[in-house]
Every structure is written in C-alpha cells, then in structure tokens.
N, C-alpha and C positions, 0 to 999 in steps of 0.2 A: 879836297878837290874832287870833282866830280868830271870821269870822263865821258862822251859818248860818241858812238859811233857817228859818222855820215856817209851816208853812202851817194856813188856817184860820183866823187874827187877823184881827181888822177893829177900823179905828184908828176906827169909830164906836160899839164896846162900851161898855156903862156901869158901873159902881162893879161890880157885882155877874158880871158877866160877866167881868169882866178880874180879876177875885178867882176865880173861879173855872176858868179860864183856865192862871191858875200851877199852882193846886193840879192840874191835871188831866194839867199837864207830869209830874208824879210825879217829880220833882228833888230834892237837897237843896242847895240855892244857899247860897252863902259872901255872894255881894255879888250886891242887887238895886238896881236904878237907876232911877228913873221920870224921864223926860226930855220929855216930852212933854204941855202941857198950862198951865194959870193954875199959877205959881207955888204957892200957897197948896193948890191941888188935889193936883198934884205931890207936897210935902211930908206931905200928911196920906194919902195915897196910903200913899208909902214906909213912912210910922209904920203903917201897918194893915198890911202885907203884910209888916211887920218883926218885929210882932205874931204875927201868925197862922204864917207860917215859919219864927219865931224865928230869925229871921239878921239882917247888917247891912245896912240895908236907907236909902238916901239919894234925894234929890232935887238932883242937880248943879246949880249955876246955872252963865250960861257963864263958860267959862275956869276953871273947878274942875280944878283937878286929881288923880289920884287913882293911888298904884301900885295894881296887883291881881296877887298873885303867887302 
C-alpha cells in the first residue's frame, strides 16, 4: 500500500466541505473508504460520495477486511 500525504484537509470540515474536497482532488477513484467518524455518519457519508463519484464507495468497521488490487 502506498501512502501519500495531502495537504490542506482539516479533520474539522463538514458534510459539504469534505464533498467538495474529493471532487476538487480531480480523481477517478475505484474504492473510497470513510473511516473516521459515528458509524451511521460514516456509512451515509460513503452512500453520498458513491453517489456523486459513482464508485465503490464503503464505511469499514474494525477488522473489515478488504482486497484492493
């Protein structure tokens, strides 16, 4: 796995900021993960941003696991 920084996120953005955040990465993402956050937030998170990018788009709980290849 390969990490990389970004700079510019702030883990105190809200709904609308962090939606537009992705979009402004100019990406086409395979697999998006929201990991951070009330469960329930999380999942409806991934559903909007799976939505909107039309990718596969989850809310891991721990110990999910997942290939990505």
């Amino acid at each position: 796995m390969e990490n990389k920084t970004i700079e510019g996120f702030s883990g105190h953005s809200d709904r609308r900021q962090l939606i537009a955040f992705v979009r402004d990465m100019n990406q086409q993402f395979r697999n998006v993960f929201t990991m951070h956050g009330e469960p329930g937030k999380c999942e409806n998170m991934a559903k909007t941003l799976g939505y909107i990018f039309k990718t596969e788009a989850r809310a891991p709980m721990n110990l999910d696991g997942f290939r990505i290849a």
